[in-house]
One Martini backbone bead per residue (centre of mass of N, CA, C, O) as a GRO file, in nm:
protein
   88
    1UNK     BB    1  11.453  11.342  14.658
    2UNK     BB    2  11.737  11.197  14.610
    3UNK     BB    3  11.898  10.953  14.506
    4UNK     BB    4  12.143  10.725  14.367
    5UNK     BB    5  12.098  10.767  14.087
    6UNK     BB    6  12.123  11.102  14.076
    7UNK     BB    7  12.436  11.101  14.084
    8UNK     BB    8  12.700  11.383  14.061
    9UNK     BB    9  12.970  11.481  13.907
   10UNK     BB   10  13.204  11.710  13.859
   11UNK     BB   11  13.388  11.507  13.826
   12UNK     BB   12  13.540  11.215  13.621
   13UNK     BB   13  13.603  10.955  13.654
   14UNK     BB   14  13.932  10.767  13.721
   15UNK     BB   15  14.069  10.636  13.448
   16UNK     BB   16  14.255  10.410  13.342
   17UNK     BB   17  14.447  10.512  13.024
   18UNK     BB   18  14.744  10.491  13.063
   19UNK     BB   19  15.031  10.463  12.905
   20UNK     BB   20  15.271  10.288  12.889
   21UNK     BB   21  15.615  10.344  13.059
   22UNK     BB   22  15.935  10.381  12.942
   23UNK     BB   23  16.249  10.286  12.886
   24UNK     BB   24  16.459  10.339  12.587
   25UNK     BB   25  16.761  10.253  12.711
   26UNK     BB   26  16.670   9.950  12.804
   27UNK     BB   27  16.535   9.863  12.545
   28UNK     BB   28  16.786   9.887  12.361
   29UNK     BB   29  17.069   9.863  12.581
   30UNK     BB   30  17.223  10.094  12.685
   31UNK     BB   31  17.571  10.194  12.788
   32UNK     BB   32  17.616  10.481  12.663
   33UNK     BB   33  17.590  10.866  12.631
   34UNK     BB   34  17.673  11.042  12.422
   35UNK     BB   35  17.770  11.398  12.415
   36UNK     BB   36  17.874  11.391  12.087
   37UNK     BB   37  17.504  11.387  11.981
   38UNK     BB   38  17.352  11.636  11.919
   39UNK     BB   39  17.088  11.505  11.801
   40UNK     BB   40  17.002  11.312  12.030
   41UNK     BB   41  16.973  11.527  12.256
   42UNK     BB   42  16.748  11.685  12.079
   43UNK     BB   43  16.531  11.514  12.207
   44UNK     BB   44  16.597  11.576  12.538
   45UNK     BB   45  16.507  11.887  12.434
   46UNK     BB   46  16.351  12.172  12.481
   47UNK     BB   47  16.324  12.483  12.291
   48UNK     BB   48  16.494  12.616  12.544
   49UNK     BB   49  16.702  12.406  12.657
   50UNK     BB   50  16.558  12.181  12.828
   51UNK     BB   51  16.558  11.955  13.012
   52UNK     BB   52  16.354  11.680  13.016
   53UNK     BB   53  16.179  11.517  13.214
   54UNK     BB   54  16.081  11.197  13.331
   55UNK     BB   55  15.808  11.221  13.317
   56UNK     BB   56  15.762  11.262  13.005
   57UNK     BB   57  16.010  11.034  12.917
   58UNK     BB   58  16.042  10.779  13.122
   59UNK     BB   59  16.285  10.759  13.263
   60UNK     BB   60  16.512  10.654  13.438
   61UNK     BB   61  16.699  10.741  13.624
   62UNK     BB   62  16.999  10.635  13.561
   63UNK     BB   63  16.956  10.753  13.258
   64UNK     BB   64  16.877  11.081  13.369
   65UNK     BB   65  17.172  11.151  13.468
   66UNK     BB   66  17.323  11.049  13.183
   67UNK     BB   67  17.143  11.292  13.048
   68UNK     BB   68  17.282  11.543  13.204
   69UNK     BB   69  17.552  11.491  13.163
   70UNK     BB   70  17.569  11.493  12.841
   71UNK     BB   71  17.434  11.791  12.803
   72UNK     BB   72  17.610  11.962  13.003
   73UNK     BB   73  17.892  11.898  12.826
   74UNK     BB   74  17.820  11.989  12.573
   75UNK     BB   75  17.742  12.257  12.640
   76UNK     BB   76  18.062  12.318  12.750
   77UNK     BB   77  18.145  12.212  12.413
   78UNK     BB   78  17.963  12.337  12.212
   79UNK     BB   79  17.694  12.188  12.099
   80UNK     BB   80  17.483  12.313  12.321
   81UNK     BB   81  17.284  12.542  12.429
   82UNK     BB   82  17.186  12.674  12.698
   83UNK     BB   83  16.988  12.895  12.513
   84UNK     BB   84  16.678  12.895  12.363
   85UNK     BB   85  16.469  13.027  12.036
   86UNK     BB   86  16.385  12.795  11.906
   87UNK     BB   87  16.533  12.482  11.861
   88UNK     BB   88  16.327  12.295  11.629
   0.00000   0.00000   0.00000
């Protein structure tokens, strides 16, 4: 019969590996985030012109809640499009 050496899983054991996640916002000390700053604004959304998620940019909620007012808001005065084809 296997002994406890002979033990196999078959996923690998989760290794804390994940690098530390900051907010950007904090970390740099902004105070307000520009809605007319349309470059600024295209990094904080993907592709397809959807905003990007807390759990992949880090942002904390505080920051995360003023960076969709100032992206929806931009929309509005067409500075950045709601849908787009290949965006960067």
């Amino acid at each position: 019969m296997a002994s406890k050496k002979d033990v196999r899983y078959l996923n690998p054991i989760a290794i804390d590996t994940k690098s530390e996640r900051y907010c950007r916002f904090r970390k740099k000390g902004f105070k307000y985030i520009d809605y007319k700053d349309g470059d600024f604004l295209l990094m904080l959304v993907n592709e397809q012109g959807k905003i990007m998620p807390r759990r992949l940019t880090g942002t904390s909620l505080k920051y995360q809640r003023r960076v969709g007012k100032a992206i929806k808001k931009a929309r509005h005065i067409a500075l950045l499009p709601y849908v787009a084809d290949q965006l960067h």
